[in-house]
N, C-alpha and C positions, 0 to 999 in steps of 0.2 A: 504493500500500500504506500510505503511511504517514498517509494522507487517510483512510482506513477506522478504521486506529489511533486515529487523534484524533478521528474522530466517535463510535466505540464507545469512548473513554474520556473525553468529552465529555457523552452521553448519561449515561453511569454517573453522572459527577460530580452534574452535574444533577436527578438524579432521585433521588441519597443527601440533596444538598444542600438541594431540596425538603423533603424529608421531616425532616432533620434541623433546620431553620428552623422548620418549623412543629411539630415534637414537642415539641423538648428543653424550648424556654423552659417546658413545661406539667411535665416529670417533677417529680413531688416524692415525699415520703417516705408521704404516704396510699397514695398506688399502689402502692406496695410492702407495705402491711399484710397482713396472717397471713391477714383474713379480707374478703371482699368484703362493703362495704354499697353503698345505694344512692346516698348520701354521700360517701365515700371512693375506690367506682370502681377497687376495688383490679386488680393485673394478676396478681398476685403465685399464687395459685390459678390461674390459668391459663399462668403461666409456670412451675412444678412438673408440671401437667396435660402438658403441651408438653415436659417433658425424661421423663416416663415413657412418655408413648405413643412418641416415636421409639424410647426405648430396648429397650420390648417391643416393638414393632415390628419392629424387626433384629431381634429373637433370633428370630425366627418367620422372617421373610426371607433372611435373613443365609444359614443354613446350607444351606435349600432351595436356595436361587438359585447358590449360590458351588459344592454338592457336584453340583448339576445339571449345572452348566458344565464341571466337570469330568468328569462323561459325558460328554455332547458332545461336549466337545473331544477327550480322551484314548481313550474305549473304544467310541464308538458309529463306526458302517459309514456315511464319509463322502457315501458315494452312495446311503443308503439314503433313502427314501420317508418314511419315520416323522420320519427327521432334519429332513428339509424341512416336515414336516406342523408339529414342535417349532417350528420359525425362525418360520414363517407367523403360528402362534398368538400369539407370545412380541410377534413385532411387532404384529400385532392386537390384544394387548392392552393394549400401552403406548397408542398411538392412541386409548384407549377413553376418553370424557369421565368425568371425575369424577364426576360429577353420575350416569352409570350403575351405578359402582359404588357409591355410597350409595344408591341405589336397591336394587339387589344385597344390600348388607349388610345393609339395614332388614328386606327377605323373607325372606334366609335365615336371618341371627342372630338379629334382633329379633323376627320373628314365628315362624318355624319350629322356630327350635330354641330359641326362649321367654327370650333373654338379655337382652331387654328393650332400652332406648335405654340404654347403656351404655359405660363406659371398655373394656370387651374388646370389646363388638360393633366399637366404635371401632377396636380395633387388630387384628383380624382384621380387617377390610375392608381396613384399610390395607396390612398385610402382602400382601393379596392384590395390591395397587394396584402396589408397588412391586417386587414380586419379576420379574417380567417384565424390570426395569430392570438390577437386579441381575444377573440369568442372563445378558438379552445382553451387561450390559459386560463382565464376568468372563468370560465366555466369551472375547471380542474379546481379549482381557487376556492369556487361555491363549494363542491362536492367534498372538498375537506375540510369542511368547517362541520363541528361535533354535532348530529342531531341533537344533542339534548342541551344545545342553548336554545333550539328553534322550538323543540317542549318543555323548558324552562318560562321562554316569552308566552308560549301560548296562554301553559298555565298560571303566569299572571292576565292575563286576559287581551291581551294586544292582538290585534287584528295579522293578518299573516301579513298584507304590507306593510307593517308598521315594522314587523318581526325582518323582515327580508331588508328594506331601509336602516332600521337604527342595530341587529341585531347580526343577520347573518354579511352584510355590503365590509361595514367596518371591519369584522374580522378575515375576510378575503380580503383587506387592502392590499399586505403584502406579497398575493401571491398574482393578483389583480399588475400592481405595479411590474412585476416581473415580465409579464405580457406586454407593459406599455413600455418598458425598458430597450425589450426584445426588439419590438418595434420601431423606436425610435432609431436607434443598430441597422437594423435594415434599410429606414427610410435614410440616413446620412450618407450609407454608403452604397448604394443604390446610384447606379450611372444607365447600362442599359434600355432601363423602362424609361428613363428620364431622358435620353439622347432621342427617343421617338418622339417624347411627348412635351417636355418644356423647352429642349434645345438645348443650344450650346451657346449662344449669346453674353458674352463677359460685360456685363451691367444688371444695374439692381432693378428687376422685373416686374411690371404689374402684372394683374391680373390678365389682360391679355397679351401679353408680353413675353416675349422668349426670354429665358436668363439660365445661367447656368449653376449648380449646385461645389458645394468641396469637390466631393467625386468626379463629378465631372468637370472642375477646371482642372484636377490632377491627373484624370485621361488625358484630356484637349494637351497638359503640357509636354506631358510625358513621350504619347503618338507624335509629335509631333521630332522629338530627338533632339533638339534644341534648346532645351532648357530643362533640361533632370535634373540639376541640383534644386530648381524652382519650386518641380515638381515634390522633392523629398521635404521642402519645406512647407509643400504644400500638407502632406502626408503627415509630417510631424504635427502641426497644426489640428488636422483631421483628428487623430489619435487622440491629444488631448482635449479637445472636443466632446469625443465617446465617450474617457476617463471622467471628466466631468460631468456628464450627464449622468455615468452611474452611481459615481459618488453623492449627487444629488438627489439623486432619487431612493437611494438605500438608508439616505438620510431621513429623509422625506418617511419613508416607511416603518426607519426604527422608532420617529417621534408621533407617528399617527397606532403604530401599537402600542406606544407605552400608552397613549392616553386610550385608545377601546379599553386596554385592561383596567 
């Protein structure tokens, strides 16, 4: 056991430490400028790109996936036929390559419903990507919380939504947050589905506006052979980005279960 430990925290080191050897020495303060030139190579527009699409993202995912689970879990007929048809799809869809779903998003949103190559075509695809992730873990998140808090609530007399809200929601948060962590992981570094659907465009994007993500301004630099060191400081950036989000979010979790208990 403790031989696995040290190869999986041997590999991590290794591969931050790679990355962080060959970024850092390159960050400097052009890359962080307001506006990308050819010159400069900023990240800075694609790092704002990168904190609005995850954020629209969950709000689109978030609700569907979390209120879903809570069918499932709570009011849907555990033997039923449909329930299994749910589980099947949910897992067929996580399984599904990237690369299909920005295929997906370019026919449906870009051509069909005429949103062009775009920051929403962008996060509608996405949300589509990740919700499946969401549903299953929060589900999983439901189904292991103790029955007998949810016969605990009843028998003080609380109505089952009451029990499902103040009762069983709070003590899934941290396996809930786990899904949305996941997620988050995917959606930053996600290029792909996003090179179909939002572009590649180095500026800060509106809604119907091509812009481009972390991910993919560290393709665009990389493919291009040009500017790899750019790139690696792009990557190093990326990385602590990730680190930070799960650091916040673990946070996040440990200080919303101390107070359920």
């Amino acid at each position: 056991m403790y031989l696995c430990v040290g190869i999986v925290c041997s590999v991590f080191c290794i591969v931050l430490g790679f990355i962080f050897f060959r970024g850092v020495p390159y960050l400097s303060l052009d890359l962080f400028a307001f506006q990308y030139t050819s010159s400069n190579l900023s990240m800075l527009p694609a790092i704002i790109n990168t904190f609005c699409i995850v954020l629209c993202s969950l709000l689109l995912a978030m609700p569907l996936g979390i209120f879903g689970a809570v069918f499932l879990s709570e009011y849907a007929n555990k033997k039923s036929k449909m329930l299994s048809l749910i589980t099947l799809a949910c897992e067929t869809l996580s399984g599904i390559p990237s690369i299909v779903y920005g295929l997906f998003g370019y026919l449906a949103f870009v051509i069909y419903f005429g949103l062009k190559i775009s920051f929403l075509s962008g996060v509608l695809t996405l949300s589509i990507m990740v919700l499946p992730l969401i549903l299953r873990s929060s589900e999983e998140a439901l189904k292991a919380v103790s029955d007998s808090l949810r016969e605990a609530s009843f028998a003080l007399g609380a109505t089952k939504l009451r029990t499902i809200f103040c009762i069983v929601l709070p003590a899934a948060i941290p396996g809930i947050l786990t899904g949305i962590i996941l997620s988050i992981g995917k959606i930053v570094g996600e290029s792909a589905a996003l090179l179909y659907t939002a572009g590649s465009v180095a500026q800060i994007a509106g809604f119907l506006e091509s812009g481009r993500t972390l991910s993919v301004h560290m393709y665009a630099l990389s493919s291009e052979g040009l500017h790899t060191n750019q790139a690696y400081a792009t990557a190093s950036v990326l990385v602590l980005f990730i680190l930070g989000i799960n650091l916040l979010s673990n946070f996040i979790a440990s200080k919303l279960t101390k107070d359920t208990k």
